[in-house]
C-alpha positions in Angstrom: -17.2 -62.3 10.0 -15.5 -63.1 13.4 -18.7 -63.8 15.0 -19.9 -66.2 12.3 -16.1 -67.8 12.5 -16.2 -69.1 15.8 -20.2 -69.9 16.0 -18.7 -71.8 13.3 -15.6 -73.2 14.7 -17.2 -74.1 18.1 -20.5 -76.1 16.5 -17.7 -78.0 14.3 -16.7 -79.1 17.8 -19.9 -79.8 19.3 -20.7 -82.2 15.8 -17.1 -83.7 16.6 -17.9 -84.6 20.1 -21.8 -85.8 19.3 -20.2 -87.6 16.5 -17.5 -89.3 18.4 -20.1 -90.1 21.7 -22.0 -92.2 18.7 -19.0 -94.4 18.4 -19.2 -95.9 21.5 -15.6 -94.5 23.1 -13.3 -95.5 19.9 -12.6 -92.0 19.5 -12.2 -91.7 23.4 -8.7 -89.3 23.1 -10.6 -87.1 20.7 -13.5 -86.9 22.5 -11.8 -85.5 26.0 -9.6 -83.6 23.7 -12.7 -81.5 22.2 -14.7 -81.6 25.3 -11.6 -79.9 27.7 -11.6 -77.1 24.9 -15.3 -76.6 24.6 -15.2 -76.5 28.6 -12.5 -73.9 28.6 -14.4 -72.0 26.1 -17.6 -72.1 27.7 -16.1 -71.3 31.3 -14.5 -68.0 30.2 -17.6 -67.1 27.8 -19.6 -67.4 30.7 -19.9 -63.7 31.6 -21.1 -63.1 28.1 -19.8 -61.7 25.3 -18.2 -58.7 26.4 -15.5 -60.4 27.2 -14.8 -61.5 24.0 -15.2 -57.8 22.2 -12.4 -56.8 25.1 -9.9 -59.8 24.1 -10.8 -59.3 20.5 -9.7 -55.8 20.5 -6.6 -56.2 22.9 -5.1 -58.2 19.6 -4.3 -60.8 21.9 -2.9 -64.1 20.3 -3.3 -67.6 20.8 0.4 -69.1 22.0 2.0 -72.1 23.9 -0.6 -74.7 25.6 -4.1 -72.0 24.3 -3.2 -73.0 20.6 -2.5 -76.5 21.6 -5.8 -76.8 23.4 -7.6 -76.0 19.7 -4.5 -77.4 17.6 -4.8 -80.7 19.4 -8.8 -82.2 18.8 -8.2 -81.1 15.4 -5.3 -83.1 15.2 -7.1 -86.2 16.8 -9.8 -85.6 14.6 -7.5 -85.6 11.3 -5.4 -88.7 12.7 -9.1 -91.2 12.9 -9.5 -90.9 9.5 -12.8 -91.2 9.9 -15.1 -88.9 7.5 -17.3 -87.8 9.5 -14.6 -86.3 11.7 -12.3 -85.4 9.6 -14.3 -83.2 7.6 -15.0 -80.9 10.1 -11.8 -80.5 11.4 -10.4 -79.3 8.1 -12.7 -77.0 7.4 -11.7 -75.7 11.2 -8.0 -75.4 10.2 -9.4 -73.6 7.0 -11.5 -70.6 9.2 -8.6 -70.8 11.5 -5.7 -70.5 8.2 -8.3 -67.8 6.2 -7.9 -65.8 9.7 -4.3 -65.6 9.8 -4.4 -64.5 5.7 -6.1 -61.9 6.5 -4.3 -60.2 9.1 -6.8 -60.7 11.8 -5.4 -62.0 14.7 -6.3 -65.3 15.9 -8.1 -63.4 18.6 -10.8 -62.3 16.4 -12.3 -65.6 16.8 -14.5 -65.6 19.5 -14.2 -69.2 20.0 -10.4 -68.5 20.2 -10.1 -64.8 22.0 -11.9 -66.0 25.1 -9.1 -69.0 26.1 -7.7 -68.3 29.6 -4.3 -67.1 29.3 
């Protein structure tokens, strides 16, 4: 499941960002916001996926500015009240929330496990 969590998590973000590039820069906050933590993603993913396994099973956890860099475009998203954006960042909060229930640490994610520290 974590590996189908944060495929899913991370194309909820890529949809937010193509979604708010088609609104011509009204959702220009959100749209930094989502692409700084897709860039910080993709930068520490980018020695593959053994990484991840290794952060995975340290239980590391996300804390301070790492959960603010996810917390924050799904914030952004919820605040435009725009459908098409704020779908997809509930649903994000829900994987995210369904994680914590279930006593895996945020860091069985892989979206969320690979954040610099």
């Amino acid at each position: 499941m974590a590996g189908a969590a944060g495929g899913f998590v991370t194309r909820a973000f890529e949809a937010m960002l193509k979604e708010c590039a088609a609104n011509r820069g009204k959702f220009a906050a959100l749209q930094q916001s989502i692409q700084s933590c897709l860039d910080s993603i993709k930068g520490a993913t980018a020695e593959g996926a053994v990484i991840t396994e290794a952060l995975a099973s340290a239980g590391r956890v996300l804390e301070g500015p790492q959960a603010e860099l996810v917390l924050q475009p799904l914030r952004l998203a919820v605040e435009t009240k725009h459908v098409k954006l704020v779908e997809p960042a509930l649903d994000c909060l829900h994987v995210i929330n369904q994680s914590i229930n279930h006593h895996h640490p945020l860091s069985s994610l892989p979206l969320l496990a690979c954040l610099p520290a």
